[in-house]
C-alpha positions as CSV (number, residue, x, y, z in Angstrom):
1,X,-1.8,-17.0,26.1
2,X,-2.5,-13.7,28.3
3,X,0.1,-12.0,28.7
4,X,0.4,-8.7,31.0
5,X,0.5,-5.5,29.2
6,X,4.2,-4.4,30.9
7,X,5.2,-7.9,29.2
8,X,3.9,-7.4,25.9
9,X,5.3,-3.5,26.1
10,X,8.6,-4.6,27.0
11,X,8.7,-7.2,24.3
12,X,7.9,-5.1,21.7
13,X,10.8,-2.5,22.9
14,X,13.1,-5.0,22.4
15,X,11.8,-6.3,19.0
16,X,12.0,-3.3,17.7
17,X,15.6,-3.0,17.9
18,X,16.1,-5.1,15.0
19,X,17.1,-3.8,11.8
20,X,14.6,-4.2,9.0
21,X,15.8,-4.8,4.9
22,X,14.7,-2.2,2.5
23,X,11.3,-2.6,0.5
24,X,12.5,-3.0,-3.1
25,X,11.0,-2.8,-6.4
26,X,9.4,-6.0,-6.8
27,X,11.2,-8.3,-3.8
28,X,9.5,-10.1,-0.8
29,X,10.7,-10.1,2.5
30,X,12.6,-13.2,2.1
31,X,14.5,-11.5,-0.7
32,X,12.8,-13.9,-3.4
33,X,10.7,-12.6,-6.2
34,X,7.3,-12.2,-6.1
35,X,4.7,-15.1,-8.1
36,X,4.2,-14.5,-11.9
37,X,1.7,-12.2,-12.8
38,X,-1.8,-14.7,-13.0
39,X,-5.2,-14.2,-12.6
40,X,-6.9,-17.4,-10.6
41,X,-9.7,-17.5,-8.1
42,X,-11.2,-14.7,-9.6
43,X,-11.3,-11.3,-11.1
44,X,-9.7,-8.0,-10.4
45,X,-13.2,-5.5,-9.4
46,X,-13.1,-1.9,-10.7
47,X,-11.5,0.5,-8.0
48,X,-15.2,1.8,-7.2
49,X,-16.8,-1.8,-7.0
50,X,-18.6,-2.4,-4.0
51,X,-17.3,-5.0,-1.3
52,X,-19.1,-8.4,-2.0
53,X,-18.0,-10.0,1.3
54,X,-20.5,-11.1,4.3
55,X,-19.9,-8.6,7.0
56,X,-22.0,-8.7,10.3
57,X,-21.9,-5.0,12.1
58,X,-23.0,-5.4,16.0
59,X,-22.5,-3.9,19.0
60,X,-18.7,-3.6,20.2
61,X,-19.7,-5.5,22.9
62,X,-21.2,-8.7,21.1
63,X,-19.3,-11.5,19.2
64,X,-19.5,-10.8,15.3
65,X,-18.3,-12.5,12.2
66,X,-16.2,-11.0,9.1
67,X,-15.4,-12.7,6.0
68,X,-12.7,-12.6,3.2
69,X,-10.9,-14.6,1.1
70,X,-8.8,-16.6,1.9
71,X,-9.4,-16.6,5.5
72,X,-13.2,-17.2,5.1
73,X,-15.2,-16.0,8.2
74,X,-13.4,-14.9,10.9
75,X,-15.1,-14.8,14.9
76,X,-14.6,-11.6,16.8
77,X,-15.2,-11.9,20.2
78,X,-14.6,-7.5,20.1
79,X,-12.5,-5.0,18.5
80,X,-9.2,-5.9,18.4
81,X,-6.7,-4.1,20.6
82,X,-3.4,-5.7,19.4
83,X,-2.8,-6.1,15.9
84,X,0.0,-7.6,14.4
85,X,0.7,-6.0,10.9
86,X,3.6,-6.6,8.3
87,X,2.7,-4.4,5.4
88,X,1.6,-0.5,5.6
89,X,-1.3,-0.2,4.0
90,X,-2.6,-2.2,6.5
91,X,-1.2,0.3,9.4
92,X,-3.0,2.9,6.9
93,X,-6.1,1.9,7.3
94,X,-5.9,1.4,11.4
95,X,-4.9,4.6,11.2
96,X,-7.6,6.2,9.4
97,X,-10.2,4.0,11.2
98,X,-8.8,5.9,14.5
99,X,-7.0,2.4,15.4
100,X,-3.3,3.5,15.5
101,X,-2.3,2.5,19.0
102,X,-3.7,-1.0,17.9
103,X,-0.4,-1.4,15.1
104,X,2.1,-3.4,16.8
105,X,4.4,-4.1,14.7
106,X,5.7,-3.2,11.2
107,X,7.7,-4.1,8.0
108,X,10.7,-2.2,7.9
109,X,9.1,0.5,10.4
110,X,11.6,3.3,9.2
111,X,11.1,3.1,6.0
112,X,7.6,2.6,6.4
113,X,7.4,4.4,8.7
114,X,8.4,7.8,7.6
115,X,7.0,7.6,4.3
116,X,3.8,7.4,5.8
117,X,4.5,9.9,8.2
118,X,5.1,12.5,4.3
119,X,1.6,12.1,4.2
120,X,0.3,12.2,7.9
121,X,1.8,15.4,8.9
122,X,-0.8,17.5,6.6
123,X,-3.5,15.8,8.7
124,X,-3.5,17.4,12.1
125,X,-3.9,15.2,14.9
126,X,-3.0,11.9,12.3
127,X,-0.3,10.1,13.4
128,X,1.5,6.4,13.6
129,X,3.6,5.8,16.3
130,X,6.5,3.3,13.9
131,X,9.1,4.4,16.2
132,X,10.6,1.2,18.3
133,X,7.9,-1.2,16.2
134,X,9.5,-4.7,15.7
135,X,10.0,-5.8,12.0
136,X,8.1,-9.0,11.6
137,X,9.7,-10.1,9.0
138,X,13.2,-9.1,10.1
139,X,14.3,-13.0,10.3
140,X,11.3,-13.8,8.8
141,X,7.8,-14.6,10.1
142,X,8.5,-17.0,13.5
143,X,6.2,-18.3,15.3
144,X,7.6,-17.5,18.6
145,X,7.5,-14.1,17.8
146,X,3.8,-14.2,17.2
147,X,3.5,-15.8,20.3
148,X,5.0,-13.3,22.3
149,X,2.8,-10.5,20.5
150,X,-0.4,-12.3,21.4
151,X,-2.0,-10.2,18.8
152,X,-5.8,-10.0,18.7
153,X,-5.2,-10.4,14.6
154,X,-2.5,-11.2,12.0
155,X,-3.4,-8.7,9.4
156,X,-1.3,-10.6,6.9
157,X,-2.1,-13.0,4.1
158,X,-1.4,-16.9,5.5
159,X,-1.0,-17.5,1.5
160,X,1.9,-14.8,1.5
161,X,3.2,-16.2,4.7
162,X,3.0,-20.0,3.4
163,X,4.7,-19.1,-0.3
164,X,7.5,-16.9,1.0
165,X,8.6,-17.9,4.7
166,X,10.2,-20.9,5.6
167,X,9.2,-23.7,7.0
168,X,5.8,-22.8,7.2
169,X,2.2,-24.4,5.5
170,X,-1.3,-25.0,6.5
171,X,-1.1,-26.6,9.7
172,X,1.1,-24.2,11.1
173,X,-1.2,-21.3,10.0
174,X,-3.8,-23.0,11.7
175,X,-2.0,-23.9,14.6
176,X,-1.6,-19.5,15.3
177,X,-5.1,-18.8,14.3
178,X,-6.6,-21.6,17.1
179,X,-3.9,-20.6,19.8
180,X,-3.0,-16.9,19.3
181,X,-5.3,-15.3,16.4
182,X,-7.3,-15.5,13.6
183,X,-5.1,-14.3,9.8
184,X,-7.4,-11.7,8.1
185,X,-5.2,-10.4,4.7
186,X,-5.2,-10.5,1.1
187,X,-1.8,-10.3,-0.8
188,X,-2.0,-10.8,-3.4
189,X,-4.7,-8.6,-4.7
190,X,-2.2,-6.0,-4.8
191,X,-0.9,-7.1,-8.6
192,X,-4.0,-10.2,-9.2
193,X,-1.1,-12.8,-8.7
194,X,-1.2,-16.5,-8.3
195,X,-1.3,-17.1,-4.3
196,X,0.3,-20.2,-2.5
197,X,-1.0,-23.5,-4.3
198,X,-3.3,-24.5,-1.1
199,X,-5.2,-21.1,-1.1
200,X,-5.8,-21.2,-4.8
201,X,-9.3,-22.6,-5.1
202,X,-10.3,-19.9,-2.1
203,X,-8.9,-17.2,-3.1
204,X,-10.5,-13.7,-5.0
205,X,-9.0,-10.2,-5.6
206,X,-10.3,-7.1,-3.9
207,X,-9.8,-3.5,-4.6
208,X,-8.0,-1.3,-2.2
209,X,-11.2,0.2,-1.2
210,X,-12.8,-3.5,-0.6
211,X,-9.8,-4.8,1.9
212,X,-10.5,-1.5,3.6
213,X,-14.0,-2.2,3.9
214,X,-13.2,-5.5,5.3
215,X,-10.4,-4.3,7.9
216,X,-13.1,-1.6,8.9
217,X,-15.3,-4.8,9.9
218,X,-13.1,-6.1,12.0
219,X,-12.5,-3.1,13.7
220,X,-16.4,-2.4,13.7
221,X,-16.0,1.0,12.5
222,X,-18.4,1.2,9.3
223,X,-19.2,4.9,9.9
224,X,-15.3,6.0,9.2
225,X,-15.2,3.7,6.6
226,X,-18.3,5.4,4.6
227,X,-17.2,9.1,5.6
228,X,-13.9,8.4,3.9
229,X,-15.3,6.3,1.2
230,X,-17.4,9.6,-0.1
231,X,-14.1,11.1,0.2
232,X,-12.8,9.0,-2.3
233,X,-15.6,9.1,-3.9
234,X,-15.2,12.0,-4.9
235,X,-12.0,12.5,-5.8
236,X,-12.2,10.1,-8.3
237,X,-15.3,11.4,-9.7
238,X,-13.7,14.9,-10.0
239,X,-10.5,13.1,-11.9
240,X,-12.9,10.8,-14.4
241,X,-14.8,13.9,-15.3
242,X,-11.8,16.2,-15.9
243,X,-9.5,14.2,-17.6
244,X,-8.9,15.1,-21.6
245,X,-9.5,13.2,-24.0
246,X,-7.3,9.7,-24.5
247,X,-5.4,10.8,-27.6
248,X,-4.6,14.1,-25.9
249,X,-2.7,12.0,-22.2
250,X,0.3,12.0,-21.9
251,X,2.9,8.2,-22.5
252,X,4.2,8.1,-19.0
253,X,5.6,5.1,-17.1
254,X,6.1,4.5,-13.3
255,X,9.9,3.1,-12.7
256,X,12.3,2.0,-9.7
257,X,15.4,2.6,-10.3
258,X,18.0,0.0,-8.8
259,X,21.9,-0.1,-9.4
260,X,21.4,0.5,-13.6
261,X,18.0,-0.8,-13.6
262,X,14.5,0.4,-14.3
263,X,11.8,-1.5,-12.9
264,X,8.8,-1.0,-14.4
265,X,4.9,-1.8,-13.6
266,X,2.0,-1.6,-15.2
267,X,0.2,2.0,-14.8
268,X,-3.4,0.8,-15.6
269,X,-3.2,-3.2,-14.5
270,X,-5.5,-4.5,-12.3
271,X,-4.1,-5.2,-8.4
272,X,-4.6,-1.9,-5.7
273,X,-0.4,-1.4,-6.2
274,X,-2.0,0.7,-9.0
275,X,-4.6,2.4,-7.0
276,X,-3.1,5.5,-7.8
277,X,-2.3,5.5,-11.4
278,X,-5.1,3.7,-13.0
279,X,-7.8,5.8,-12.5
280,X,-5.6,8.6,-13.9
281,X,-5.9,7.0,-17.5
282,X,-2.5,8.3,-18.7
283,X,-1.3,6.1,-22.1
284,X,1.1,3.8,-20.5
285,X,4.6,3.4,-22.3
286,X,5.1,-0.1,-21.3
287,X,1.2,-1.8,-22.5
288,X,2.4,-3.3,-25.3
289,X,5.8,-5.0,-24.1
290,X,4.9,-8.3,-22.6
291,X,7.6,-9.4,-20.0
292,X,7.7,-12.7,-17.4
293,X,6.6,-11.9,-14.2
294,X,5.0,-9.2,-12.3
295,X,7.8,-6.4,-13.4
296,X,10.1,-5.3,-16.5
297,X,13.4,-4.8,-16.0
298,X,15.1,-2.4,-18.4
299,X,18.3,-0.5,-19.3
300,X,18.8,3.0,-20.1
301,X,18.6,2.2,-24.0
302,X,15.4,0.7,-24.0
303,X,13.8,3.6,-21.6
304,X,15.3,5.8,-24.2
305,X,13.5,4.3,-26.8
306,X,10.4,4.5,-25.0
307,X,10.8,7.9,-24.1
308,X,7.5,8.4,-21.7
309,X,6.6,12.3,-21.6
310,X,6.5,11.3,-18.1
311,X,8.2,9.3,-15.1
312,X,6.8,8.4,-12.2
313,X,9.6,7.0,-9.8
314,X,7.7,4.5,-7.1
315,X,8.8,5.1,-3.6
316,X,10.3,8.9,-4.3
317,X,9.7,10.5,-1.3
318,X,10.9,7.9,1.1
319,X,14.0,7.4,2.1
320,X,16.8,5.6,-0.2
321,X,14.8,6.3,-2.8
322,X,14.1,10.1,-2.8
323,X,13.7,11.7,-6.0
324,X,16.7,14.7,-5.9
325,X,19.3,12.0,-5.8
326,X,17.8,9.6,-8.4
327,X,17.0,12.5,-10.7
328,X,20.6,13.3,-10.4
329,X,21.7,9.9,-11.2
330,X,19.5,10.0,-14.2
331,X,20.6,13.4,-15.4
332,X,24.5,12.5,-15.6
333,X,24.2,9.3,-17.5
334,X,24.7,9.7,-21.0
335,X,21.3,8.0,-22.0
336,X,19.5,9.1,-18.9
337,X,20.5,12.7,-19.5
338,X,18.7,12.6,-23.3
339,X,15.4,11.0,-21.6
340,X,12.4,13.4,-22.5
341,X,10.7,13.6,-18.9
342,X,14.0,14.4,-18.1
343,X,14.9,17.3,-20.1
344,X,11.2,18.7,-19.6
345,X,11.7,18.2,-15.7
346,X,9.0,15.5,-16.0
347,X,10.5,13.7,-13.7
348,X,8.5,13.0,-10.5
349,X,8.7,11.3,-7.0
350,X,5.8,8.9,-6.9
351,X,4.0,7.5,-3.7
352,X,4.4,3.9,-2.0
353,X,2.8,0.4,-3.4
354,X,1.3,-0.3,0.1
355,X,-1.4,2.3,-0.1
356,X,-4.0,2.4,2.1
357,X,-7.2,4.8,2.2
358,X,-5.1,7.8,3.2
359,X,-2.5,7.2,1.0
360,X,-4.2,6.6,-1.7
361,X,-5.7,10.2,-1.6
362,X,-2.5,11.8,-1.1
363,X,-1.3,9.6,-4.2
364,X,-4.1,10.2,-6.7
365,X,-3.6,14.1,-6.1
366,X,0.0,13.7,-6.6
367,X,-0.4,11.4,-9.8
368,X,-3.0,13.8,-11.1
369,X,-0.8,16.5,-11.0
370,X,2.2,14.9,-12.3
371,X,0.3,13.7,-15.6
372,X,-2.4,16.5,-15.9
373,X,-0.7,19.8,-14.3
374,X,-3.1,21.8,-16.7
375,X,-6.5,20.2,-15.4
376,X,-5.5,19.5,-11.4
377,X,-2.5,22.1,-10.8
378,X,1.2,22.4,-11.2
379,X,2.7,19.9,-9.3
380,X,5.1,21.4,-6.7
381,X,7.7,18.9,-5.8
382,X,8.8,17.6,-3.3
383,X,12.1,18.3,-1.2
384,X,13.7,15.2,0.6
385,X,12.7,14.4,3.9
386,X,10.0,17.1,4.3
387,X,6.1,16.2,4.3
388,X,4.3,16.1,1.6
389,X,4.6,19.8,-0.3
390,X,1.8,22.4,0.9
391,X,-1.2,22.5,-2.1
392,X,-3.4,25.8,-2.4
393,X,-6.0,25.3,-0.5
394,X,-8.5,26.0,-4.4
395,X,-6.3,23.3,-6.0
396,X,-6.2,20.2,-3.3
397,X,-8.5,17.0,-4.6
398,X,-9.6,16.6,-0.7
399,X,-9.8,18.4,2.3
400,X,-7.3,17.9,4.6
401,X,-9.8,19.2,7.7
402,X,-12.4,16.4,6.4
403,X,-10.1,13.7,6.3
404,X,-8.4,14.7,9.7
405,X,-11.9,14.9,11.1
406,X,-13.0,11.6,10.1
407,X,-9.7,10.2,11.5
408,X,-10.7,12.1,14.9
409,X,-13.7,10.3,15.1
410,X,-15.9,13.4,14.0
411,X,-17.6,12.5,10.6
């Protein structure tokens, strides 16, 4: 369908009025929880592993072709201009590939939202404009609603979309990729696990760095993509060749805490949710307890008899979950009050799970400092609803001017 601009506009004004759930420790949209933790289709790549999808880089104003699993090869007819998105790292990487008026809509846009915002207001001129976004998955992924969007892509998994939404499967992804737009995502590379049983055969895991890559295809803008892939580069360069050695890290585990319950992940699993941890190479406190699923849920007894030197609390600078009031909540229980990274104020606020490229810098600086303050730098903290904390200029991983740069268009 084309739809007029004042129609689309005046669509999305509306949409965005409705409230969106919060993003919790291991929950989909639909408030299910996610598939068990299985490799199939393929292998997790190293975080620095080179993209081994067909990409075809023309002029803007030539048709070209972009492929991924599980969408296979998609046909671009140009750039797009209207993207429908559902999780934020895929918002982060329009935004760093200079493509942020192209978001049009967003998961729980103030949650979102704002957390990315922590991160964007260190970058001058790099900004998201979440405000008034509609929540795709508000009442869950309708088809109506992608209709009125007329987006120019779906950057969303159709696997995620057919395991978790109702009332959807194959034909009816098909039915939106011949009469709307083509589906270009990948899930479930974010923890390596099992997608929807018609995608399995298809399907193979990419690094965070990799869906980037694939994203900047579509959007035809290779040069931003290598500019801040040297970037990253070298930040994790800097952190493989500084860390001590393995004996001397520190235990720590990253946690959400929910009602009396500490969700745990895996710090150095494959899956870009741990984008930020696992190059770090800290001794995780959880690797040898097996649990069912992608998660372990534990009490305060068991974290106590883990005792990590440190904690890393998942979503800690974003709102509901912001580290002054968990910390507190932890300090004056009478097992959380004897925990170790508590008592040595160990305690940290850690990033989001849906990193993208900017993120993901912002993260690994944070996470470096957190586990290795005597290598990268004491670790500041962070105050509630403020950006993310000011770093002297001799102890930041990346510069903020280069990255802002980039962004701008000025590699």
């Amino acid at each position: 369908m084309n739809e007029t601009e004042p129609t689309r506009r005046a669509y999305l004004k509306y949409a965005g009025a409705v409230a969106a759930g919060g993003l919790l420790a291991g929950c989909t949209a639909d408030g299910s929880t996610e598939a068990q933790e299985t490799t199939t289709g393929g292998t997790a790549s190293p975080e620095t592993t080179e993209s081994e999808t067909e990409q075809t880089t023309v002029k803007p104003e030539e048709s070209y072709s972009v492929s991924m699993a599980p969408v296979g090869t998609v046909e671009f007819d140009a750039p797009p201009e209207h993207a429908m998105v559902v999780f934020s790292h895929y918002a982060d990487m329009a935004v760093a590939l200079g493509q942020s008026e192209t978001v049009e809509s967003l998961y729980a846009p103030e949650f979102a939202g704002k957390s990315l915002e922590t991160f964007y207001a260190r970058l001058d001129g790099v900004s998201l404009e979440w405000d008034g976004l509609p929540d795709p998955l508000s009442d869950g992924v309708d088809k109506e609603m992608l209709y009125e969007l007329d987006s120019d892509v779906h950057f969303v998994d159709p696997s995620y979309v057919v395991e978790t939404q109702d009332g959807w499967d194959t034909d009816d992804i098909e039915e939106i990729a011949d009469n709307v737009a083509p589906w270009f995502g990948n899930y479930h590379s974010g923890l390596t696990d099992k997608p929807a049983a018609a995608y399995v055969d298809n399907y193979r895991y990419y690094t965070l760095w990799e869906l980037f890559e694939n994203v900047a295809a579509v959007y035809q803008e290779r040069q931003r993509y290598e500019a801040l892939r040297a970037v990253y580069d070298d930040v994790v360069s800097e952190i493989e060749s500084s860390l001590p050695p393995e004996p001397e890290r520190p235990t720590a585990a990253r946690v959400t805490l929910i009602d009396d319950t500490f969700y745990a992940y895996k710090l150095n699993a494959p899956g870009f949710w741990h984008a930020d941890t696992r190059p770090l190479g800290a001794t995780d406190a959880f690797a040898d307890i097996d649990w069912d699923g992608t998660w372990g849920m534990f009490d305060y007894e068991t974290m106590l008899e883990t005792d990590p030197d440190v904690i890393l609390h998942l979503w800690g600078m974003s709102p509901g979950y912001y580290i002054d009031d968990i910390r507190k909540r932890v300090a004056n229980h009478p097992v959380g009050s004897q925990l170790s990274a508590v008592q040595n104020d160990r305690f940290f606020a850690g990033g989001v799970r849906f990193q993208g490229p900017i993120t993901n810098l912002f993260q690994l600086e944070l996470t470096a400092k957190q586990l290795y303050p005597e290598v990268f730098g004491q670790w500041p903290g962070y105050v509630p609803g403020e950006p993310y904390p000011e770093i002297p200029e001799d102890e930041q991983l990346f510069d903020r001017k280069r990255v802002a740069d980039i962004v701008a268009g000025e590699p």
